[in-house]
C-alpha positions as CSV (number, residue, x, y, z in Angstrom):
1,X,-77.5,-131.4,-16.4
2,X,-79.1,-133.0,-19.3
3,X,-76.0,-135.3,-20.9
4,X,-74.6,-138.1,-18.0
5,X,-72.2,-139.4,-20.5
6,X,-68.1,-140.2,-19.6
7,X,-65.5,-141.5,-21.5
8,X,-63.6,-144.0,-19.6
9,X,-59.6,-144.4,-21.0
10,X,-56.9,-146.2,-19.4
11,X,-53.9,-144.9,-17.3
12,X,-50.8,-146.1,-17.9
13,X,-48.0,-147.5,-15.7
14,X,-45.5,-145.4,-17.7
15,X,-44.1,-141.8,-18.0
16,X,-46.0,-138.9,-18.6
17,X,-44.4,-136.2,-20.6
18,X,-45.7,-133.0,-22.9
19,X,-44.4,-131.8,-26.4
20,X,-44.4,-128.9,-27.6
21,X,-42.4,-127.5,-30.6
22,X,-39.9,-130.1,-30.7
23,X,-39.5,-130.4,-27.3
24,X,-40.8,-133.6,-24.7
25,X,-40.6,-132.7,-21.6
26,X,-41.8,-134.7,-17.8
27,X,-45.0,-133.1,-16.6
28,X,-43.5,-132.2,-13.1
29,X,-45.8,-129.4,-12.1
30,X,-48.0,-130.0,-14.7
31,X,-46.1,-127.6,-17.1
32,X,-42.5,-127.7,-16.7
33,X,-40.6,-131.2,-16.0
34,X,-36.9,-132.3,-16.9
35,X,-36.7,-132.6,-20.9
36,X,-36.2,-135.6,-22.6
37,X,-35.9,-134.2,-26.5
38,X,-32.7,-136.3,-27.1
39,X,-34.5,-139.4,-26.6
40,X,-37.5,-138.4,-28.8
41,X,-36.0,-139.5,-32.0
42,X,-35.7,-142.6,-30.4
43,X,-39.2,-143.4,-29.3
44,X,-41.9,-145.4,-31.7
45,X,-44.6,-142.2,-31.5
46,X,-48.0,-143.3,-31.9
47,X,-50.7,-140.6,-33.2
48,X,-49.0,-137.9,-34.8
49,X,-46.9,-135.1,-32.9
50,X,-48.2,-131.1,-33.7
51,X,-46.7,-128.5,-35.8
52,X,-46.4,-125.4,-34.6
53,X,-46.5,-124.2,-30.7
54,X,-49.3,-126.2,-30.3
55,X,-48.8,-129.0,-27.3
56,X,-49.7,-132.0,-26.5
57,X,-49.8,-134.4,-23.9
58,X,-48.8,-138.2,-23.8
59,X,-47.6,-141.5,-22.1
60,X,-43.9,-142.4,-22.1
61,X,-44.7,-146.3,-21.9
62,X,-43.3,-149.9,-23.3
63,X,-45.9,-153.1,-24.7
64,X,-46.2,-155.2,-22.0
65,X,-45.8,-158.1,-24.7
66,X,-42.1,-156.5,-25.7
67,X,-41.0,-155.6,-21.9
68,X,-41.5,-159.7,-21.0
69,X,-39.9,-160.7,-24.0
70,X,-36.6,-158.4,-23.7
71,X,-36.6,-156.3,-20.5
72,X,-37.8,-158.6,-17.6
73,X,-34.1,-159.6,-16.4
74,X,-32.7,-156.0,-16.6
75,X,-35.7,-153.9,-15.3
76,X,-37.6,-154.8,-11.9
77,X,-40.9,-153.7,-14.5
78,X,-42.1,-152.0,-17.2
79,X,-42.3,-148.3,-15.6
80,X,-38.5,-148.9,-14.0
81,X,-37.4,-149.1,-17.7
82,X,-39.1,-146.1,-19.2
83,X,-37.6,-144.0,-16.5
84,X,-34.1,-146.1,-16.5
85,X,-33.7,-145.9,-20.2
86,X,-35.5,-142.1,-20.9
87,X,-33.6,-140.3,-18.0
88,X,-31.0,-142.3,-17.3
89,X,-27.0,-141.0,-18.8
90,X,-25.7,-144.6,-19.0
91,X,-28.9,-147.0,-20.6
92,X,-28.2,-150.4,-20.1
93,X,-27.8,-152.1,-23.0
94,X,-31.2,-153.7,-23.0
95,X,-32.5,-150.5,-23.1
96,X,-30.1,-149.3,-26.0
97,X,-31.4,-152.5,-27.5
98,X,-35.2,-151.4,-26.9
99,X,-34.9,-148.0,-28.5
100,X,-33.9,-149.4,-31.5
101,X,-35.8,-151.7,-31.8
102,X,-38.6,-148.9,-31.3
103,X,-39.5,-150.8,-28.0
104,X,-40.7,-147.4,-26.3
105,X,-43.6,-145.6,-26.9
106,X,-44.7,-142.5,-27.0
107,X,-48.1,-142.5,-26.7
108,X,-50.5,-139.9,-27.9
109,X,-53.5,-139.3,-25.0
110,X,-55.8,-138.8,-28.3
111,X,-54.9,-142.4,-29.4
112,X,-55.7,-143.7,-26.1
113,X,-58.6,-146.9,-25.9
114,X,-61.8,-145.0,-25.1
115,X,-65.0,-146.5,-23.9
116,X,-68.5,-145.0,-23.7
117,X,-70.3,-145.3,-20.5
118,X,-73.8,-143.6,-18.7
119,X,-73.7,-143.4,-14.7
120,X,-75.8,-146.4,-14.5
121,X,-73.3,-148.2,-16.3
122,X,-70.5,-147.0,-13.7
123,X,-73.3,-148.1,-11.1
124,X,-73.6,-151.1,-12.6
125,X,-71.5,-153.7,-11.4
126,X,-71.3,-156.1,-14.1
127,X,-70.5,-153.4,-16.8
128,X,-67.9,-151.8,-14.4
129,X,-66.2,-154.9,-14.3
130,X,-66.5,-155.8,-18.3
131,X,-65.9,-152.3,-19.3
132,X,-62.5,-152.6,-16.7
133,X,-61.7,-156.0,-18.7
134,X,-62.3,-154.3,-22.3
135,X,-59.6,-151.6,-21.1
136,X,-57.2,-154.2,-19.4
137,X,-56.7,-156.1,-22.6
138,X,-54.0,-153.6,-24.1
139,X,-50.9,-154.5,-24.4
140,X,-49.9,-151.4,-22.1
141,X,-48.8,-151.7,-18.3
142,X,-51.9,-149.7,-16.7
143,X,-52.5,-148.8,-13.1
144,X,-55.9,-147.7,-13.4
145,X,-58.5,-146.1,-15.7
146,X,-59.2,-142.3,-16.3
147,X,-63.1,-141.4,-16.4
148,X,-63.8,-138.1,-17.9
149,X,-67.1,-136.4,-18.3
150,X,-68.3,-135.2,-21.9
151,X,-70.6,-132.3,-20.8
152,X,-69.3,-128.9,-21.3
153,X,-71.5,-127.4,-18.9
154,X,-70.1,-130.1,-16.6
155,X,-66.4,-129.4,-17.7
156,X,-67.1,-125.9,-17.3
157,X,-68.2,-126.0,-13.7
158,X,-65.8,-128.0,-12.6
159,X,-62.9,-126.4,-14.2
160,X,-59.0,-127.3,-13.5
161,X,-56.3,-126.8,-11.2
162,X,-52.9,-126.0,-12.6
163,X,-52.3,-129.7,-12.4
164,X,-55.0,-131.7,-14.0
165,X,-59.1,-131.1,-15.3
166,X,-61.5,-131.2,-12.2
167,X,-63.6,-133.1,-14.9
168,X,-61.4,-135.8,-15.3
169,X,-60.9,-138.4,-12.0
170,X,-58.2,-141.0,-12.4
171,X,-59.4,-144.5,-10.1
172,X,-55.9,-146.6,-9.6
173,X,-55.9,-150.1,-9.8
174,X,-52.2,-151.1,-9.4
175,X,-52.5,-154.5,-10.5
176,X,-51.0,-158.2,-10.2
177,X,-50.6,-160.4,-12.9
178,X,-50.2,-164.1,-13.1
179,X,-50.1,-166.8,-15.5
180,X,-52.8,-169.9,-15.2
181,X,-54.4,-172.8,-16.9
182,X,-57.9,-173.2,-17.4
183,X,-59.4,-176.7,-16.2
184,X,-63.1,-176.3,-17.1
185,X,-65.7,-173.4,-17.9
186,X,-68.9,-173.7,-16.3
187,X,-72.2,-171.5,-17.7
188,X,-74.4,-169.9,-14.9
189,X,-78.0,-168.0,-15.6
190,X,-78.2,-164.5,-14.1
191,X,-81.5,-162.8,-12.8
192,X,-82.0,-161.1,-15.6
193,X,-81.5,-164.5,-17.6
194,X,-77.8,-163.6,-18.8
195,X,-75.4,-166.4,-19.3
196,X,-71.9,-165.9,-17.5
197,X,-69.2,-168.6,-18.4
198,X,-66.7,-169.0,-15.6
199,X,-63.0,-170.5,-16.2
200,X,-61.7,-172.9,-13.7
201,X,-58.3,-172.9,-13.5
202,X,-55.2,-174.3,-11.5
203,X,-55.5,-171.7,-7.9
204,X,-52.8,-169.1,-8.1
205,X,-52.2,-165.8,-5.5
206,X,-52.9,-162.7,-6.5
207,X,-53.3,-159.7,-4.1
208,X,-53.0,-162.0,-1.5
209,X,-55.8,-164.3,-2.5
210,X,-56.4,-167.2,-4.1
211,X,-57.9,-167.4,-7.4
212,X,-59.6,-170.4,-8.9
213,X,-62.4,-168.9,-10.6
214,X,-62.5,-166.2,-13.3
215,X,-65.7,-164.8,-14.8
216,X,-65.4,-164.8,-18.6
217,X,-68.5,-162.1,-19.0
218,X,-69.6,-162.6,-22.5
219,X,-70.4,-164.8,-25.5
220,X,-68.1,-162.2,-27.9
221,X,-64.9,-162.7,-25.7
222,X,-65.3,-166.5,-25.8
223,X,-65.9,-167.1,-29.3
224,X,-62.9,-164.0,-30.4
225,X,-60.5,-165.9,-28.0
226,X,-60.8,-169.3,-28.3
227,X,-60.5,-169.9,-24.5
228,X,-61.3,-173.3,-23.6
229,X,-60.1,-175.9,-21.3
230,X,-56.2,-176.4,-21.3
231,X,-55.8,-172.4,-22.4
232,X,-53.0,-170.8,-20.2
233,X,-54.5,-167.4,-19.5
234,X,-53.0,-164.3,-17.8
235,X,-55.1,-163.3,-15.0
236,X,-55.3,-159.6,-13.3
237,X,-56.6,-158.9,-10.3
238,X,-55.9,-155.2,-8.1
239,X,-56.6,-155.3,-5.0
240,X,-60.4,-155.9,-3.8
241,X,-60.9,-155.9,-8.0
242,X,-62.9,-159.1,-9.2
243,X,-60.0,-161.0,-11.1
244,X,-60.1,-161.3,-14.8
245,X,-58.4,-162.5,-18.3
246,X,-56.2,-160.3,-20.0
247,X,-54.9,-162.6,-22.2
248,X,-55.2,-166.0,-23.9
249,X,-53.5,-168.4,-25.3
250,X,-56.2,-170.0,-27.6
251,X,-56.9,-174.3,-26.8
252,X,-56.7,-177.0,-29.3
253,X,-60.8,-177.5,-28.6
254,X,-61.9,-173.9,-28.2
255,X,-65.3,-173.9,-25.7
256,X,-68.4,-174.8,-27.5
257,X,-70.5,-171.8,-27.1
258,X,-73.7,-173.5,-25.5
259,X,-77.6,-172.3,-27.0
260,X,-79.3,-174.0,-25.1
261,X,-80.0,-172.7,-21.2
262,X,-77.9,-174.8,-18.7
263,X,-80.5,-174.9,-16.3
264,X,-84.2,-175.0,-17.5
265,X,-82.9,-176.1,-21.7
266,X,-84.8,-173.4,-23.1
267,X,-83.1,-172.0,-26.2
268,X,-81.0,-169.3,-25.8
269,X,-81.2,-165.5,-27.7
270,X,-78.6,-163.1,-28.7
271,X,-78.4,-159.9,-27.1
272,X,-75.6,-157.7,-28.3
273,X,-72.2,-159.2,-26.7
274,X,-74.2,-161.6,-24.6
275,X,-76.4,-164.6,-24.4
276,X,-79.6,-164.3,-23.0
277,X,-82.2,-167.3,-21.4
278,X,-85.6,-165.6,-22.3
279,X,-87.3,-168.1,-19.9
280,X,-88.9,-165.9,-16.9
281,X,-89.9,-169.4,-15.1
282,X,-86.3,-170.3,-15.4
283,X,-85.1,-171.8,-11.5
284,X,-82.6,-170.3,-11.5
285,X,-83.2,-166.8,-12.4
286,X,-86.3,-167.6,-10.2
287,X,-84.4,-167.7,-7.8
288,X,-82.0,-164.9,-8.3
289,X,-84.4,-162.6,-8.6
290,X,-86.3,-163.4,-4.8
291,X,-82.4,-163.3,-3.7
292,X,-81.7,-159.7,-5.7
293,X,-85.2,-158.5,-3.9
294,X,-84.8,-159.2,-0.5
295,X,-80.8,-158.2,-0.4
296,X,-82.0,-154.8,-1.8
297,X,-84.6,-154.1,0.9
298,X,-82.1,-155.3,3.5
299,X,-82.6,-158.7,4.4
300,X,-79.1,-159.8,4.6
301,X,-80.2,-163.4,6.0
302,X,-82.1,-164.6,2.4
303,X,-79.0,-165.2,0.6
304,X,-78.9,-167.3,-2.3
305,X,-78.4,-170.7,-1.3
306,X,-80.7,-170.0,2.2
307,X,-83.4,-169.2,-0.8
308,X,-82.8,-171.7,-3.4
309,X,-83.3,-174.5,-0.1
310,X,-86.4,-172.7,0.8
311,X,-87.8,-173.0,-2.3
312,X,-87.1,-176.6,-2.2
313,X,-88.3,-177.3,1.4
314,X,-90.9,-175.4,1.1
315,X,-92.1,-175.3,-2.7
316,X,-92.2,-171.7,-2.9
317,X,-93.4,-170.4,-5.8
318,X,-92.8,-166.5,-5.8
319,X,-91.6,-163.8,-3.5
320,X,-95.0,-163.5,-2.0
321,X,-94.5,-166.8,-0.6
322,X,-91.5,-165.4,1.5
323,X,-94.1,-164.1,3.4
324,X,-96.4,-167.1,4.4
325,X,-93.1,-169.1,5.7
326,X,-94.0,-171.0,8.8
327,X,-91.4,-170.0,11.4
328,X,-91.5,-173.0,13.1
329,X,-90.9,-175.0,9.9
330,X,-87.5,-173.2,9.7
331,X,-86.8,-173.8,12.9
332,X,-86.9,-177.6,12.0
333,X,-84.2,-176.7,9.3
334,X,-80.7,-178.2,9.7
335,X,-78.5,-175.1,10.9
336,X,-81.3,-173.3,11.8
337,X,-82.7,-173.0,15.3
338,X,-85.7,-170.7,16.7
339,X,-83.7,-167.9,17.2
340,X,-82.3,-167.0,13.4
341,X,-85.9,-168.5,12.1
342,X,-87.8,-165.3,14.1
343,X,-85.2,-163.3,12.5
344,X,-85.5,-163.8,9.2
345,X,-89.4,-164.1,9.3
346,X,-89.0,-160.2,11.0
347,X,-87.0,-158.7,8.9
348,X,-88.9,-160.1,5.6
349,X,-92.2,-158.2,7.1
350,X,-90.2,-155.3,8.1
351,X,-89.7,-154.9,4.0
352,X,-93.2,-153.8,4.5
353,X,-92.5,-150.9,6.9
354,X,-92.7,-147.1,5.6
355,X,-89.0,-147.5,6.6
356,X,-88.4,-148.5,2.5
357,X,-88.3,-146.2,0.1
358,X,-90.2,-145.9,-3.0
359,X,-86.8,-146.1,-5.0
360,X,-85.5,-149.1,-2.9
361,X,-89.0,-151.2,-4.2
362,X,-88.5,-150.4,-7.8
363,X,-85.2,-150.5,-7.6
364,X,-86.1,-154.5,-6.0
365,X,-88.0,-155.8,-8.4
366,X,-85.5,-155.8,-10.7
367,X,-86.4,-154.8,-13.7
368,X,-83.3,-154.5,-16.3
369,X,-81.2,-151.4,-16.9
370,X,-83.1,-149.7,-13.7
371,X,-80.4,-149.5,-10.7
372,X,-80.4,-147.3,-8.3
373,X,-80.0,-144.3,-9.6
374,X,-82.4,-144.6,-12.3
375,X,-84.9,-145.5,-9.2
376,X,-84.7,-142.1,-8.1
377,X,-84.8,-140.6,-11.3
378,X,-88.3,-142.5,-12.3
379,X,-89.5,-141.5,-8.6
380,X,-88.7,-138.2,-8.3
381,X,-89.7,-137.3,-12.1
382,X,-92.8,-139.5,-12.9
């Protein structure tokens, strides 16, 4: 089917009810739940409710920002208090407080913050992880994102259950967050020559790891937020999630945005959000790319420092010259014997075996935008 586009939306930590005709009601079996009306006058809507019989569907849900500000001693967290001061006879009087202040929202699924993404991009797992930052920075409690696809024939085939759209699939990321202060922010140079700034910052546990290092993803964020070193930043991370910023508090000496490449000094171009080292000769995406190459077609031993020191030992030039190594020169490596040298000099040949596929090659040499998925498309329609 022609059109691969989805719409990606967050899922809020909150309540989910339906109005119709004056009347909010719980989902409960999808249609019918415990109604809520009295409290509707209450509630800050945002988007605007139907006239009519016509229905609608939306999140019950309170601003992070107001729920630490007010709520944090009375409520365990943010969805405790929608369902404590929504269904609950006697509201504390927090809660009292809240609704008047219009502290709890109704949210509107049409207003929801919607990204759009292709499959590569949900393949792709640098844009997974910015387009899961873009959506984390709402000053909602989410537990995941929603993706839905935007095909009709799709939507069509699919269809629903009585419950929910089979063309919509919810992925749940109940996440952690915790407060931290940035020490440093180092620049690193991708394969594909993209510049990543990482944030150092004081370790903290999240998930049950430790977190000292937070990838900032892209010259836009950096120059909006006015990170820089002494910003105290709120860091996410759900469970095997990379962890990132949700929030900044901007430092007295922002970061200076860098133009110049951090490695090989050659000057820098825009592209879009990000920064972009145009330098093909560059080391380091050099060596990124013989790293990205060999991981694809298997050989789990070339990792990235293991190729970086062969390049040095050995003054390799390309990843043609992966294929000359002397075994017994590795073997004369520190932390390397005879054994692990044959190893890795069999499995680099057995990249040459009819064993890979023509997809797993191109997808290898890795040429931008062309994952794996757009490797079989290219071999199977060209």
């Amino acid at each position: 089917i022609g059109d691969d586009r989805f719409i990606i939306e967050p899922k809020y930590d909150g309540m989910a009810a339906r109005y119709q005709a004056g009347t909010l009601a719980t989902r409960g079996n999808g249609y019918f739940g415990e109604d809520i009306s009295e409290r509707l006058k209450h509630l800050n809507v945002i988007g605007q409710l139907p006239h009519g019989s016509s229905s609608v569907y939306g999140e019950v849900v309170i601003p992070l920002s107001y729920f630490n500000k007010n709520l944090a001693v009375a409520y365990k967290n943010p969805r405790n208090a929608v369902v404590g001061i929504t269904k609950s006879k006697n509201i504390k009087p927090e809660g009292i407080k809240a609704l008047r202040d219009g502290g709890v929202h109704f949210v509107l699924h049409d207003q929801a913050k919607k990204l759009t993404a292709t499959k590569e991009d949900l393949l792709n797992e640098d844009q997974w992880e910015a387009m899961l930052e873009e959506i984390f920075q709402i000053d909602y409690p989410l537990d995941g994102i929603v993706i839905k696809a935007t095909n009709d024939e799709i939507k069509r085939r699919l269809g629903a259950t009585q419950h929910h759209d089979k063309w919509q699939i919810a992925y749940k990321t109940p996440a952690e967050r915790k407060w931290g202060v940035v020490r440093d922010i180092r620049d690193q140079v991708g394969r594909t020559g993209r510049i990543t700034s990482v944030a150092i910052i004081d370790p903290i546990q999240l998930s049950g790891a430790t977190v000292t290092n937070v990838t900032l993803h892209n010259y836009d964020y950096i120059r909006t937020s006015k990170i820089g070193i002494g910003s105290k930043v709120e860091v996410c991370r759900s469970g095997e999630v990379i962890p990132f910023i949700t929030k900044v508090i901007p430092a007295k000496t922002p970061h200076k945005l860098r133009m110049t490449c951090p490695i090989c000094e050659t000057k820098l171009v825009i592209a879009g959000k990000y920064t972009e080292c145009p330098n093909k000769n560059c080391p380091a995406r050099k060596s990124q790319s013989i790293e990205y190459f060999f991981k694809v077609l298997g050989v789990e031993e070339l990792g990235l420092k293991t190729v970086e020191r062969f390049i040095n030992e050995f003054k390799l030039e390309s990843i043609v010259d992966f294929y000359k190594i002397d075994p017994e020169k590795i073997a004369e490596l520190e932390g390397f014997g005879q054994k692990s040298a044959d190893k890795i000099l069999k499995n680099i040949k057995n990249t040459l075996s009819e064993t890979i596929k023509p997809e797993q090659l191109l997808q290898a040499l890795g040429i931008k935008e062309t994952g794996p998925a757009t490797s079989r498309w290219i071999v199977n329609h060209i």
